[in-house]
N, C-alpha and C positions, 0 to 999 in steps of 0.2 A: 739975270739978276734975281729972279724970281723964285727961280733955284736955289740959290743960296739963303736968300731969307727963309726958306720951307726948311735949307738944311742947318742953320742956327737955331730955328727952334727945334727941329728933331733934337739939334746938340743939348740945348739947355733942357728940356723935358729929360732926355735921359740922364745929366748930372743930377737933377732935381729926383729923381724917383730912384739914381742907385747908390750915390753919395750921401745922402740925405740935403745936399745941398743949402740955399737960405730958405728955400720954400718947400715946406716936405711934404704938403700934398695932403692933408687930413693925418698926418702923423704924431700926435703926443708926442711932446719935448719929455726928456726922461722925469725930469723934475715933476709936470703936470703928469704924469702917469704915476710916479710913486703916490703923488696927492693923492688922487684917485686912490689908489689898492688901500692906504691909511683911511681914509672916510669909509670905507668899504670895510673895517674892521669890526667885528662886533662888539657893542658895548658891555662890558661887566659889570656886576654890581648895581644894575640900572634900577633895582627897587622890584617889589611884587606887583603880579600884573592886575589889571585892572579888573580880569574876570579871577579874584584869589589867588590862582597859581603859582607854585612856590619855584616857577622854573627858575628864575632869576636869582634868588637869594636862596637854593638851596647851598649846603654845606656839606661835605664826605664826612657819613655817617650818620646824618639827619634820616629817619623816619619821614617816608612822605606818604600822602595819599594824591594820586593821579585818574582821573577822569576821562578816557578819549578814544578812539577806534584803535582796534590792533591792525598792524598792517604786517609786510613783508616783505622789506625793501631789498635793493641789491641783486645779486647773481649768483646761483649756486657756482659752485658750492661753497659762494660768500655769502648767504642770505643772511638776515639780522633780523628780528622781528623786533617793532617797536611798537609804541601807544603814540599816539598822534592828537595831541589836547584840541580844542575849538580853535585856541588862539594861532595852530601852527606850529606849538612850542614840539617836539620831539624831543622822545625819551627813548631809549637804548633800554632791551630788557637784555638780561643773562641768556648766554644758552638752554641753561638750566629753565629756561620758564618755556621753553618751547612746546614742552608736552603738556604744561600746564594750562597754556594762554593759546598755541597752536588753534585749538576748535574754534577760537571765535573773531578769524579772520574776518575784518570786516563787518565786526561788531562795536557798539560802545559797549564800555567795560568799566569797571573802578578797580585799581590795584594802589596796594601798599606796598611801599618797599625801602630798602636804605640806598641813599645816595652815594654813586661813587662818580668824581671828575675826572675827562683825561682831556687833556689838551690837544689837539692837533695842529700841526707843522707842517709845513710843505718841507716839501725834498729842499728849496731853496731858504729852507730855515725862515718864514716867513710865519706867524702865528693864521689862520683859518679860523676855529671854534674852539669850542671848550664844548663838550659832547657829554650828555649825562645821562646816565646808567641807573639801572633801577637790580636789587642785587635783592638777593632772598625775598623775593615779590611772591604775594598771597592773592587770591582773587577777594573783593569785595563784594560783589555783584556785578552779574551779567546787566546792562542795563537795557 
């Protein structure tokens, strides 16, 4: 007898865990998971931020000035070099500014430049971010 109770729950554990069963085991129902990836969306339009920064309400072809360490994110030979503000916001420079801003990896910087947007999408057509680019960028000051 004892057998048999060990072997209905073996039964029911494996319905449960490869059917998805009534009990799925710590698994998001699809609907609670879209919720999820939706709040997970970034906000647009959200206003300028609280230390000045135009990340939020800049516009393609705006003129900005940007304040923040240059880094060098990625993988050759996909590397992108960015400005990295205080607040976290990230900015995409041009290829073009690599020989320009290249020396001072890992420095704060001031740069000018004009605003360009590009959206990003997942391969599943889902929206990611909205990525902004910093385009004919001049140095300011090393700071």
């Amino acid at each position: 007898m004892r057998l048999n109770n060990v072997g209905l729950a073996a039964g029911f554990v494996m319905l449960c865990l490869f059917s998805g069963g009534i009990y799925p085991f710590g698994k998001k129902d699809e609907a609670a998971r879209e919720a999820a990836i939706q709040e997970d969306k970034p906000v647009r339009g959200a206003g300028e931020q609280a230390d000045g920064s135009p990340y939020e309400t800049a516009v393609p072809g705006q003129l900005v000035e940007v304040t923040g360490i240059i880094r060098v994110v990625g993988n050759e030979p996909f590397s992108e070099i960015v400005i990295t503000e205080e607040g976290q916001q990230t900015w995409y420079l041009e290829e073009e500014s690599r020989a320009l801003l290249g020396r001072y990896r890992q420095r704060k910087i001031a740069v000018r430049g004009t605003v360009e947007l590009q959206e990003i999408t997942l391969a599943n057509g889902r929206y990611l971010e909205t990525r902004r680019i910093l385009k004919d960028v001049s140095l300011i000051s090393p700071l």
